[in-house]
N, C-alpha and C positions, 0 to 999 in steps of 0.2 A: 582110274582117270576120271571119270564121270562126278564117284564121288572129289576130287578136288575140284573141279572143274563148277559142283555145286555150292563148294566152299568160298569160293572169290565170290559165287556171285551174291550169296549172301553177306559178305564182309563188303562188297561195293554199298547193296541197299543199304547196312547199319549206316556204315560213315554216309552216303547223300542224306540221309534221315537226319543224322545226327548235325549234320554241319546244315542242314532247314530248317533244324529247331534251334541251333546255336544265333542265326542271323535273326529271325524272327524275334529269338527273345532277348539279344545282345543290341537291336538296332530298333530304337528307340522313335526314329526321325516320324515328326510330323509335320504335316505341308495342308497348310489351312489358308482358304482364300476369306479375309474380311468383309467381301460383298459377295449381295448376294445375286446368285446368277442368274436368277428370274426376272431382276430389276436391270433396265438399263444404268450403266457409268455415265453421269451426269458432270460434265465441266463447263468452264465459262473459256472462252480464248482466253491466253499468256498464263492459266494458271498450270502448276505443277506439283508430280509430289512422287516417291521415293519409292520402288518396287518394296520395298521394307511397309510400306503405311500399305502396301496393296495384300500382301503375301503375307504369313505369320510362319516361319520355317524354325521350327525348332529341332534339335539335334540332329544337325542333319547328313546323311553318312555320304565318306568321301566317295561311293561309285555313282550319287546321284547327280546330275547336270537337267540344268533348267532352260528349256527352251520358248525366246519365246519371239511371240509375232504380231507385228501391227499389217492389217489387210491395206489401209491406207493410212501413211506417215507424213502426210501434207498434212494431214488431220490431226493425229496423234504422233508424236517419233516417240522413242527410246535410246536414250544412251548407256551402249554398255559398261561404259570405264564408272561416269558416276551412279549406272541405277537408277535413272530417271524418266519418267515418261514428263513431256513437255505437249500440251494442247494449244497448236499451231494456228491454227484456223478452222472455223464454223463447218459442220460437217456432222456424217456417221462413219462410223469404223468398225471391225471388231478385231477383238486383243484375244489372242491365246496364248494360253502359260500352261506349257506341257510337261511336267517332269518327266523323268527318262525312269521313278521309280513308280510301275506303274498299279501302284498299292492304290497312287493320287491322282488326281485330276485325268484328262487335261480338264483344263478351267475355261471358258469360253464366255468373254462379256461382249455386250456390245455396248459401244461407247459414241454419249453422242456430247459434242463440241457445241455451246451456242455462242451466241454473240448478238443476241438480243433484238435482231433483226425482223424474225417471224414468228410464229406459236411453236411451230417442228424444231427450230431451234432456237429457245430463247434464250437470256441469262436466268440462270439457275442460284436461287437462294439459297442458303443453309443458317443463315445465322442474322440476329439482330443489325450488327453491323452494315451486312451487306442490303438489308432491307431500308435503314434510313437512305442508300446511296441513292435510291430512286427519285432521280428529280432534284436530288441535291445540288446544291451553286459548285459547278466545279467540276459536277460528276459525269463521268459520257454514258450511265445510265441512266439518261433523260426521261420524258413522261411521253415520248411515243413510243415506245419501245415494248419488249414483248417479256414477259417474267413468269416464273415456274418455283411454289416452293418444292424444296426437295427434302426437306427436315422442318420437324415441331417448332418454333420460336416461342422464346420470352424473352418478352421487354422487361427491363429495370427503369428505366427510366421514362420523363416525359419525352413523348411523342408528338413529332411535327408533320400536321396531314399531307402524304404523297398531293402533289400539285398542290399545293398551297394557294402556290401564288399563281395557276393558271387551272389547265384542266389535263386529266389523264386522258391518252387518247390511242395508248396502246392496248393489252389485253396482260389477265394475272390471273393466273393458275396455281389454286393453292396447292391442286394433287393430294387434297383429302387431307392435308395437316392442318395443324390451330397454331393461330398464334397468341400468345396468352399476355394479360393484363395487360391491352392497351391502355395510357395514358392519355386524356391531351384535357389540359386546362385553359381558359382562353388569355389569349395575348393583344398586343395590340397590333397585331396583323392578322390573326387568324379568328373568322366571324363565320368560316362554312368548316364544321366538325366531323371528322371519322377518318378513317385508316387512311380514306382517297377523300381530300376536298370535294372535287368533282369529277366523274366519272362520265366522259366525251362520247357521244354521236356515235354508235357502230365499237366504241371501244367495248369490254367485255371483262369481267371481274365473276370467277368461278371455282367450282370446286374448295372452298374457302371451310375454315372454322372461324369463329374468335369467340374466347370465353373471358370471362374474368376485367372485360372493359371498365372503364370507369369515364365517363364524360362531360364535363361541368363546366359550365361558363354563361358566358352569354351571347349567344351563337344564334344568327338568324334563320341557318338550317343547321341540325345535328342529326346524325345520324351514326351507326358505327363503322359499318360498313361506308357511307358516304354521308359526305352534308347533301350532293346534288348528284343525283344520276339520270344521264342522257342515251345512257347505251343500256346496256344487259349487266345482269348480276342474276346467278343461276347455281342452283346447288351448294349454296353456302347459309350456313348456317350462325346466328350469335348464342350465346348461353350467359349466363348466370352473371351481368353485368348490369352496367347503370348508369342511368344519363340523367343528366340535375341540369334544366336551365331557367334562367330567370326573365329573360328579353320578349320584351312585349311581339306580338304579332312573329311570333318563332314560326318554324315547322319544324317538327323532333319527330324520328322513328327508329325503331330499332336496327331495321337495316340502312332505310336514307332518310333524312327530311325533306327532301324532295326528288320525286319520279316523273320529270316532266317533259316533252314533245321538245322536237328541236326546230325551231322554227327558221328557214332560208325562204329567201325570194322564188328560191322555185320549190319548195318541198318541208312538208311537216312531218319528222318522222318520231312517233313516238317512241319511250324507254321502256325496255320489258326486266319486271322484276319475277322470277319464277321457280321453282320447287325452290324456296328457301324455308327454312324452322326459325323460330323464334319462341327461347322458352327460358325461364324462369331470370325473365327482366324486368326488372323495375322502372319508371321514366316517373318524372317529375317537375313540374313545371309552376313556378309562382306568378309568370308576367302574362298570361292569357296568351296561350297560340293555339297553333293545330295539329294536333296529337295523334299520331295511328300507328298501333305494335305491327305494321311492317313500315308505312309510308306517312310522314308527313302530309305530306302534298302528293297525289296523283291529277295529273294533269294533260290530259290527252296519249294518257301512255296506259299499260295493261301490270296487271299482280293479277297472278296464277296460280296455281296449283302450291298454296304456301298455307301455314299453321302459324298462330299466333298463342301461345301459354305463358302469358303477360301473370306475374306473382303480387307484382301491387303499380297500380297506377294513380298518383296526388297529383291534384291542383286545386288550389286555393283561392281560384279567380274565373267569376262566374264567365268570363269571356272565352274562356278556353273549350275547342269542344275535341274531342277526342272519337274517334274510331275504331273499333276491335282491328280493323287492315288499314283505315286511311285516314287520317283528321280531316282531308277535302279529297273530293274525288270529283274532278272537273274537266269541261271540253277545253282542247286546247285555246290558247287566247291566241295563237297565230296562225288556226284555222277553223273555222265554228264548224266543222265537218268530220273535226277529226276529235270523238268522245273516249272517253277514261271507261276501261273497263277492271273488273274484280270479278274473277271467275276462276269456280272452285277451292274455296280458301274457307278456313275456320279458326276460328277466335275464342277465346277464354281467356277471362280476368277475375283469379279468384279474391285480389282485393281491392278493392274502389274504394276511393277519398275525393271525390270530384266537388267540386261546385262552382262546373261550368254545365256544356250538356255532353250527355254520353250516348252512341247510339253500339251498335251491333256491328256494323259495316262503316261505314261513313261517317264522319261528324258533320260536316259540309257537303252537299252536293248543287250542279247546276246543268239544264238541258238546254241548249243553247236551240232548240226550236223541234215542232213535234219530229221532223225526217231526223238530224242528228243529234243522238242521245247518249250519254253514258250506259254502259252493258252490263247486268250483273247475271252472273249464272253459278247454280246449284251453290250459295254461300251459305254456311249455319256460324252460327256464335251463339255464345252459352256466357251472358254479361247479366248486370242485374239490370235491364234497361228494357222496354218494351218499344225504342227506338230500333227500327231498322236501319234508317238512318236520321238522320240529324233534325233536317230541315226538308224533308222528302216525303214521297207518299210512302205506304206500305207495298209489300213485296210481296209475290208470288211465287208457290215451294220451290218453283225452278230457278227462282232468282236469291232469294233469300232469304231464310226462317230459324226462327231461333229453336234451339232446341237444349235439354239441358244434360249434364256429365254423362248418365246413364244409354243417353240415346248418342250421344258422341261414340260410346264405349262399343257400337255393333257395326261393324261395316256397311250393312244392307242400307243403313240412314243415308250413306254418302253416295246416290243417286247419281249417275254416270261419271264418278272418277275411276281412274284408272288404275284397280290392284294390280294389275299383269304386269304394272313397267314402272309405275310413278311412284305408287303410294302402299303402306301395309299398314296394319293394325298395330300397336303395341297394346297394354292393360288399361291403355286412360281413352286416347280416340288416335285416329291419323296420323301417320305421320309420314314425311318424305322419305320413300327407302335410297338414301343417300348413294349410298353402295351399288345397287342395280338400276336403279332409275337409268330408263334408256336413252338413245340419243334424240333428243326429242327437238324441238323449235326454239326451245335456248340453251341445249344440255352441249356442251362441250365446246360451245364455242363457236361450232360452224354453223349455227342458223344467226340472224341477223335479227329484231324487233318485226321487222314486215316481214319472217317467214322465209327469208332468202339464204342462200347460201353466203357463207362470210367466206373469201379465200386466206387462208388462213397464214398460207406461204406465197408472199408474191415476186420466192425469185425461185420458185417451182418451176423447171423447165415444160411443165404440162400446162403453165399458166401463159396467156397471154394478155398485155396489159395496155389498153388504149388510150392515150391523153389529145390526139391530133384527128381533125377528119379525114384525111388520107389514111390513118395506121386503123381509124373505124373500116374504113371502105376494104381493108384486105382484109379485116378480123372479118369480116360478114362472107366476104370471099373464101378464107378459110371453112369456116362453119362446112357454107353451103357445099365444097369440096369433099369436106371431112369432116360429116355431121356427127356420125358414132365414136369419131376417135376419143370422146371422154374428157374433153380439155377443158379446161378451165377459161372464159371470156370476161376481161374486167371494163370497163369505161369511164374515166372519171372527167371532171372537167363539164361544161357547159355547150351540148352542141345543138342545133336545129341541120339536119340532114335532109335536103329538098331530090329525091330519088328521081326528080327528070329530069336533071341537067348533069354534067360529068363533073366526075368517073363515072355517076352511077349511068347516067340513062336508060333506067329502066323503063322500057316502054310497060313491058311485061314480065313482071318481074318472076325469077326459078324458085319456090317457096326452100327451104333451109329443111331438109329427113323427108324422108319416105318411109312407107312401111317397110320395106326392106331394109333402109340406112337410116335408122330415126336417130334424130340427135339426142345426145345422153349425156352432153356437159353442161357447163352454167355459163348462163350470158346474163350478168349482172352492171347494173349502172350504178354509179356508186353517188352522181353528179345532176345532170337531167341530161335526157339525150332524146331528140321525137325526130322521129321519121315521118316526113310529108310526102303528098303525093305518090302515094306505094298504090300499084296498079295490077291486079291477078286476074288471068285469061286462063278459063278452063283446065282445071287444076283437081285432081280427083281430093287431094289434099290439100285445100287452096287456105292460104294465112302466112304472112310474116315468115314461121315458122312450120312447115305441111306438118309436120308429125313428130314429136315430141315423143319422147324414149323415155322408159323408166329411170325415175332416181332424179332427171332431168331440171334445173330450172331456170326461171326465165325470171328478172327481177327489174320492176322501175323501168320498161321500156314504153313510151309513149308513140302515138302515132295521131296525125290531121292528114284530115283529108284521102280516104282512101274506098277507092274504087275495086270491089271483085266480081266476076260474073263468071258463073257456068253456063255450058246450055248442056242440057242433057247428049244432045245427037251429038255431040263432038268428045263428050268422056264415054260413051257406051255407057252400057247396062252396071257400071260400077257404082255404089253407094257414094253420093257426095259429103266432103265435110267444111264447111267455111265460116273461117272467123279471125278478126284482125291478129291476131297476135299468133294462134296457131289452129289450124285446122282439125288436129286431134290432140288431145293430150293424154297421153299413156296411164297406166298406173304408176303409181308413187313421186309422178311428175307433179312440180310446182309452179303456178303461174301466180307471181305477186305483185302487187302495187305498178300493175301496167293501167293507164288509162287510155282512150282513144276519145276522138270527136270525127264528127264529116264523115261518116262513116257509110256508105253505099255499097249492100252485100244483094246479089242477084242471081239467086241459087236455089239450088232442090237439097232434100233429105233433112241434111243436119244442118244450122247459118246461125250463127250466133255474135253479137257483137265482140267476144273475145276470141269466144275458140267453138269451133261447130260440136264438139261431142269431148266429153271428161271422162277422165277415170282415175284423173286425181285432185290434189287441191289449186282450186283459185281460191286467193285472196284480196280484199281492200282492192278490187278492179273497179274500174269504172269507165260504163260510157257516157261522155259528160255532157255538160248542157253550152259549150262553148260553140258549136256549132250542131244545128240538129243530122239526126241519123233515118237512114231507111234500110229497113231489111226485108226482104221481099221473099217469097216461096212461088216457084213461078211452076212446081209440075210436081202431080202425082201427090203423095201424101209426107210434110215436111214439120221437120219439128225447129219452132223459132223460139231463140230468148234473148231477151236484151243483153245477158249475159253468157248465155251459153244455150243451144241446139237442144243438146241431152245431156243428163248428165246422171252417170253413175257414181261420182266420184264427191268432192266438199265445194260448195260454193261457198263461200264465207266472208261477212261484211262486203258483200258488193253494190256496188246500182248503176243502174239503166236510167238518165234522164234524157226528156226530149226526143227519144227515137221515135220511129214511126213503124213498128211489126206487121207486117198485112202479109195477103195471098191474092195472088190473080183469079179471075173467075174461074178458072178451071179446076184448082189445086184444091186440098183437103187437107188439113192438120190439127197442129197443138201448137200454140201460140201463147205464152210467157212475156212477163215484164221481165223477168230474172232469168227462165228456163225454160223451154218448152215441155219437155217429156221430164219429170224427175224419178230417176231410180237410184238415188241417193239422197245427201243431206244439204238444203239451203238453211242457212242461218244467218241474222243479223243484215239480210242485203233486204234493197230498196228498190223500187220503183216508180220515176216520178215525172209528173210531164211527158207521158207516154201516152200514145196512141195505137190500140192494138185493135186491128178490123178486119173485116174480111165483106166480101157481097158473094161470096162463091156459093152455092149452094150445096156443095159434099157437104162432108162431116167436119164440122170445125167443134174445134174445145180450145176454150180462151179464158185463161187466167191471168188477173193481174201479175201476182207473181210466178204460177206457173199453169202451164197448160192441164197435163196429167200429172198427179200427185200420184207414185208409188210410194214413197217411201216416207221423207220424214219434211217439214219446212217448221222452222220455228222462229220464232222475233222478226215476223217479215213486215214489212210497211208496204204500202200502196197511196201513194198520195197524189191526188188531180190526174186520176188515169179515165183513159176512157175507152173502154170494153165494151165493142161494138159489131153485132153481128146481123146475118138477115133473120126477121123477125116474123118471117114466115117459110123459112125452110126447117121443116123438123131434124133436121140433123145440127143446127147452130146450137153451141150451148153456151155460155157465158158466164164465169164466177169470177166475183172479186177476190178470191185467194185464186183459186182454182176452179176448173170447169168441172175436173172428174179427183174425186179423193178416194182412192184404190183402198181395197181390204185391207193392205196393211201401212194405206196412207195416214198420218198423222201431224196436223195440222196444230200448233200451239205458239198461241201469243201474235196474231197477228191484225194488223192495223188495214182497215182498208177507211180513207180520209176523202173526203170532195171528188170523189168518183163518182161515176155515171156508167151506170151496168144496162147493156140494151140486147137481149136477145128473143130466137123463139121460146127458149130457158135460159133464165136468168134467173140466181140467186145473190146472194148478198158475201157468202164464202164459197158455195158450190153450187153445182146443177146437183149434179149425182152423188153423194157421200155416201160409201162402202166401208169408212174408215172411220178415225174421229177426227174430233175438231173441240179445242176445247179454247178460253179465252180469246176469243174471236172479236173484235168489236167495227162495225160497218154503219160508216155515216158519222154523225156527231149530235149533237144535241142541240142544234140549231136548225137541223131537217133537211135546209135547204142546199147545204152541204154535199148530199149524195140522192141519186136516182138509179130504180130498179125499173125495168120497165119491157116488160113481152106479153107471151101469148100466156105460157106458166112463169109465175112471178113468186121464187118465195124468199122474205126476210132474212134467211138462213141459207137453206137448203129450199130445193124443187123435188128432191126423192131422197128421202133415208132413206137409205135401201136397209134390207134382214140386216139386224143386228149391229147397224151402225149408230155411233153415238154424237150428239150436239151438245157441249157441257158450259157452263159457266161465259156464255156469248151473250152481246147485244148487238139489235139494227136499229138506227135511226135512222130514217132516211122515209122518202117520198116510193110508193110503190105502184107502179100504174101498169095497168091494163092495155091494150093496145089495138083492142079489137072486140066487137063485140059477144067472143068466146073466149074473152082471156079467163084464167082462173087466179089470182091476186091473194094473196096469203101470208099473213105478219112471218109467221113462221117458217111452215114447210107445205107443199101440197100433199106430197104423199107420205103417210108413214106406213113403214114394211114392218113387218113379222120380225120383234125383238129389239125393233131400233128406238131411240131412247132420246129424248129433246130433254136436258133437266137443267133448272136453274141458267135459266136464260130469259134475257128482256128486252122485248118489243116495244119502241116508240116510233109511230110514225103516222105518214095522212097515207091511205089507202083510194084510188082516185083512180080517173080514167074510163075506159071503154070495160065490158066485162058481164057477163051471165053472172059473175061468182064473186064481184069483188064486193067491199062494206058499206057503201053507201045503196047498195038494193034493200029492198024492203019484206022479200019473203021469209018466212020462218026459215026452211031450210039455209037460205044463203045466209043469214042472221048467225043460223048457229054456226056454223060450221068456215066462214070463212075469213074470219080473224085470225083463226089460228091455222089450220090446214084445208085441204081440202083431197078430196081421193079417198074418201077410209077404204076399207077392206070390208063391206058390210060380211059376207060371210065366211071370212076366214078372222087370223087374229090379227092385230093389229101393233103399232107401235105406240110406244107414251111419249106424253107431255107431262113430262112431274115440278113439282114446284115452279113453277115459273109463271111469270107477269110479264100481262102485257098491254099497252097503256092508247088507247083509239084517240089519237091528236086529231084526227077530223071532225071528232065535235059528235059524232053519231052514236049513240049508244046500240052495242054489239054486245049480243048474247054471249060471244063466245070470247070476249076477252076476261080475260081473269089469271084466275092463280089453278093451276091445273096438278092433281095429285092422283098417284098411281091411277091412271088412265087406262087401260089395257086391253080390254076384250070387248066394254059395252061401253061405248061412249055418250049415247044416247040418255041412260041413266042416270052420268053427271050435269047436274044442271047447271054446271059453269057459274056461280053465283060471285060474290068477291071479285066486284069490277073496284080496279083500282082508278083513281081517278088522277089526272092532274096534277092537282092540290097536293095529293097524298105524295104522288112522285117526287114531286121536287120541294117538299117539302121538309121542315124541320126535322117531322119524324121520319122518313125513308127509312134509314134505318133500320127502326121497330118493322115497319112494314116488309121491309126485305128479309131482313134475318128471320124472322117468322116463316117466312118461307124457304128456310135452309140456305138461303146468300150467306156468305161469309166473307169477312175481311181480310182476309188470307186472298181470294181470288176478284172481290172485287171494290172500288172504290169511291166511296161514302162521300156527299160533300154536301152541305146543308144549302137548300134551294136549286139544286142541280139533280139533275138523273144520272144515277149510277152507272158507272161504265166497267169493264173488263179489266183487271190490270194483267197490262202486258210487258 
């Protein structure tokens, strides 16, 4: 029995084995999805298409049944009889195709529907055809609308530019495809050239190729990418194409011929062109224009982080000037405030046929006055041209230097770009890493030109969208309700919001987050929108805004006339923070192109005309000169700035005019034209028509631009400020950059103009420098310009301290004494063990009350106080190397001259090589400078003028 029993079951195993291997190798069926499942299913609405074009099912056996599923069919349907899927309406979905054989799938896509309305879902290209619809007479894919290619293109034929006849003012997402050998030859309608005529205000053109263009005519701007761009163009790229025009006074570029500011009655917002390549283009011009391998025309607007590998560049007509990035790079003409910058970008043309002028950066540029200027930072180009720019001064390493292939070729050349996110090396120099490049300030779309968030979907139910003052008055209600909820805040339209009459009647107004609840979405204006009369009554968070959340931004909100006070005995022992727009602002938080005027802050700790304390980026803020301001520190020890309290975070491009910064008699701080306390970076901000004072007798540190310098301030201006402390309490100190520049403070490029520096220390850039300071220039060259003036008085500095450095600076300016112990010094009074003054130049009258100053007549005071004063007789000392300094008071001084490794025995130098007058602003300067290790690279030469700092 057992053995039968073992007999079936072995005769069961053969036959299931046999009839496994009989179906395996008798059933053939394959079930292949044509897309791929990684990528989203991209439709447009009403199109359709055939489970057969989705599915590839070959042989397929009769036990298999295919199931399948739309999650939502408003969006997507299916029909079973014909096998159709049908996209219904705008939307996301997901589709599953399950076979029942389960060798395959299931297949799971998700599907998105657009209909051209927002960037999440826009109409989706795939083909030439569908690309001319854009803006075509007829077509309801219009030029505000929202576009995505979803496949490679080539043209065959000529091409007629999207907006032609108006301007685009939607957004186009190329998704990393090219579209290949554009056409367009000129007609006699079309005079602005490239893929987009004109590319609109806020609109956005990204993620792009085009190779293989060809562009000819006579076109008043050409461009490939654009004739005229007003919004953004970001992460696209041209290649191996060619522009020919002949029309006098053009502007041709490879990506636009013009990149310029959009000017309205209430607002100049410039165009940002940014991580875009530009490589092996040729352009060519007979009729004299202006020429630049990225921009024609730059015009109050910015080019970024871009590469230019231009293969040959002709013109025939000495009128034409051309630029490795711009032909003109200029302040806007419809607001002299608002300058063109080129930062981080690099250029190469390995072949020239010019005979107009060729520069490096620029072929044109213009500063529409010393406070607003064009910006250039870290650019190189490698042209045959010893033009930096056009018709401009020379540059400075951090603005712009030529350098040639070999030095291209090493990363370390490209001084603070960004390999982590932006940019990588290939074999030749830089280029934009297209692929990872992160989401930066114009990378995908959601940053706007001023830095803001663009909403990118405005029938986002997270969005809410304001055109009326009522539908303003519940948005701010909202917020302040449900600060953290993450939502989105739009405002378009033209409002002035007076907050003490109803609805609002704010007597005193509930500020918008708390530490606990801080706001984390975006309130943006898209229009102009100011709030008057905004009123804050002790407020541990007091501003517009109390406390601002990461991620967070705030864009284009204006504010007149506004009133805040603390008093300490009513918040308690908690740190204050006060500033119009927000009280604290987080990390990764953005505060942009908000301005305020009328501004009355009356507070302790932190008080800053935007925001009392940062920890992320301001930008393009301003407190403005339309009505003046006062900020006031009324207890204990406060940090003030025209712009900001503290800040550990990015000031950038701001200014502080007409305020008034001060402290009550009791109070003690750091007091800032821009910052008070800096433990991060100011760059490119201003301060002007300010008054910063104190009569308290604490400890005051008062800088034009910032109080205490931790960390970094560069391209900063000081213009008609007045830095004024008591001049007989040893604790006041006073610098026109800063009072105190920290160990790992660092100070470069900054302007201090028609200032008046008055304290018990007072210097020209610091009291105290720990740190460096390099292209510094203070006063002007007319003297009467700027005044220094206390007990210790120095040109520069009041104390190098160990190991700090003064480089490539000059003072011009009036330095007086104030007392019959002043100590008055071109230079610095004390130099420390290590610290180093080099290549820097003194012009001024030395005057006043003073034991020590240059109009005494004893030997010791003779030698010693031209230049410093305080040595270290018996320890070491610090130098004075190469540098000149020039006695405008008529008095011959032992100790002015040209001073070389200095070090230990000062005594022994006998100071000989007095420069005199004549020599200074003479012909040869020059000789005379360069001889002493001046270079043209840091400073700038002009025959019958004294040499100044370029900054």
């Amino acid at each position: 029995m057992k053995k039968f029993l073992m007999y079936c079951l072995v005769l069961v195993v053969i036959l299931f084995l046999g009839f496994t291997t009989y179906y395996f190798v008798a059933n053939k069926e394959k079930i292949v999805l044509a897309h791929d499942q990684t990528q989203s299913l991209k439709l447009n609405v009403g199109e359709a298409f055939a489970y057969s074009d989705l599915v590839s099912h070959t042989q397929p056996h009769k036990t298999t049944k295919i199931k399948i599923e739309v999650e939502n069919q408003e969006i997507l349907s299916y029909d079973k009889k014909s096998k159709e899927f049908t996209a219904l309406s705008a939307g996301k979905t997901v589709l599953t195709i399950t076979p029942s054989n389960a060798r395959f799938g299931p297949f799971v896509l998700n599907v998105v529907v657009g209909n051209g309305l927002s960037t999440e879902l826009p109409y989706f290209i795939s083909d030439a055809t569908e690309l001319k619809q854009i803006g075509a007479n007829g077509s309801i894919w219009t030029n505000n609308m929202h576009y995505e290619l979803v496949s490679d293109i080539y043209l065959t034929e000529e091409f007629t530019p999207i907006a032609h006849n108006s301007a685009f003012t939607g957004s186009f997402n190329g998704g990393g495809h090219t579209i290949y050998d554009l056409k367009i030859s000129e007609t006699s309608y079309i005079t602005t050239a490239g893929l987009f005529s004109e590319i609109a205000k806020n609109a956005v053109v990204k993620n792009l190729k085009l190779s293989g263009a060809t562009i000819s005519g006579q076109f008043v701007y050409a461009g490939v990418v654009a004739g005229i761009n007003k919004g953004t163009i970001c992460l696209t790229e041209v290649l191996n194409s060619t522009i020919t025009n002949s029309r006098t006074g053009a502007n041709i570029g490879a990506i636009a011929g013009s990149n310029e500011a959009s000017a309205t009655s209430s607002s100049v917002k410039g165009a940002n062109i940014g991580m875009c390549g530009v490589q092996n283009v040729s352009i060519n011009t007979t009729g004299g224009a202006y020429v630049g391998g990225i921009v024609g025309k730059n015009i109050g607007s910015v080019v970024e982080d871009s590469f230019v590998s231009l293969n040959t560049f002709t013109s025939n007509n000495s009128s034409t000037k051309f630029g490795g990035i711009a032909g003109q790079n200029l302040v806007s003409s419809g607001n002299a405030s608002i300058g063109s910058s080129i930062l981080r970008t690099h250029a190469s043309v390995s072949t020239l046929n010019n005979a107009g002028l060729t520069s490096g950066v620029a072929g044109e540029v213009n500063d529409a006055s010393t406070t607003f200027k064009n910006s250039y930072t870290r650019n190189y180009f490698n042209i045959d041209t010893n033009n930096y720019v056009a018709n401009g001064k020379n540059f400075t390493a951090n603005q712009i230097e030529k350098k040639d292939a070999s030095e291209l070729a090493i990363q370390s050349t490209y001084i603070d770009w960004d390999f982590d996110n932006v940019w990588k090396m290939n074999e030749v120099f830089a280029v934009v890493d297209f692929e990872n490049a992160y989401s930066s300030t114009i990378n995908q779309g959601d940053i706007d030109q001023d830095g803001d968030n663009i909403i990118d979907n405005p029938d986002d139910p997270n969005n809410e969208v304001a055109t009326l003052t009522s539908e303003i008055f519940q948005m701010v209600s909202d917020m302040r309700a449900n600060p953290n909820a993450g939502k989105n805040y739009v405002v378009s339209g033209t409002h002035t919001i007076n907050m003490s009459i109803m609805p609002w009647n704010e007597v005193a107004f509930e500020p918008i987050g708390t530490a606990d609840k801080p706001f984390t979405g975006t309130f943006i204006v898209r229009g102009s929108l100011t709030f008057t009369n905004l009123r804050i009554t002790d407020k541990q968070y007091a501003g517009f805004f109390g406390y601002v959340g990461s991620g967070a931004t705030i864009s284009n909100v204006d504010f007149i006339n506004v009133d805040i006070s603390n008093d300490p005995t009513d918040i308690g022992s908690n740190t204050a923070y006060a500033g119009v727009v927000a009280g604290y602002v987080g990390t990764g938080a953005k505060v942009v192109g908000c301005d305020v005027s009328g501004v009355k802050i009356s507070s302790y700790d932190n008080i800053g005309g935007i925001a009392g304390i940062n920890y992320g980026t301001i930008h393009s803020c301003k407190v403005t000169s339309g009505s003046a301001s006062t900020l006031k520190g009324i207890d204990a020890s406060c940090n003030i700035g025209g712009i900001v309290g503290k800040n550990a975070g990015s000031v950038v491009a701001s200014e502080s005019t007409n305020a008034t910064l001060t402290l009550n008699a009791t109070a003690s701080g750091y007091i800032g034209g821009v910052v008070g306390v800096n433990d991060g970076a100011v760059s490119s901000s201003t301060a002007k028509d300010c008054e910063i004072s104190s009569e308290s007798q604490g400890i005051l540190r008062l800088g034009g631009v910032v109080g205490q310098n931790n960390k970094n301030i560069s391209s900063a201006t000081v213009e008609s400020v007045e830095i004024s402390a008591s001049v007989t309490s040893k604790s006041a100190f006073a610098g026109g950059v800063c009072a105190v520049n920290g160990t790992n403070g660092k100070i470069s490029g900054a302007v201090v103009a028609d200032s008046v520096i008055s304290s018990y220390c007072a210097g020209g850039i610091a009291v105290d420098n720990f740190g460096k300071a390099e292209r510094v220039s203070v006063g002007s060259e007319s003297l009467g310009e700027g005044k220094i003036s206390g007990h210790f008085v120095g040109g520069l500095v009041v104390y190098n301290q160990k190991s700090a450095v003064v480089s490539d600076s000059g003072v011009y300016a009036v330095l007086e004494g104030v007392d019959d112990w002043a100590n008055t010094n071109g230079f610095a009074y004390s130099l420390k063990e290590a610290s180093v003054i080099e290549h820097c130049f003194g012009a001024g009258v030395i005057t006043g009350k003073g034991g020590f100053n240059a109009d005494t007549d004893t030997a010791y005071r003779n030698i010693w106080s031209g230049m410093w004063q305080n040595l270290p007789w018996n320890d070491k000392m610090g130098a004075i190397k190469n540098s000149i300094i020039y006695n405008v008071s008529g008095k011959y001084v032992q100790g002015f001259g040209v001073i070389i490794d200095v070090v230990e025995n000062p005594i022994a130098n006998k100071f000989e090589h007095v420069v005199s007058g004549e020599v200074a602003r003479g012909s040869d300067n020059f000789k005379t400078f360069t001889k002493a290790g001046f270079t043209t690279s840091a400073w700038e030469f002009v025959s019958g003028k004294l040499p100044v700092p370029k900054n």
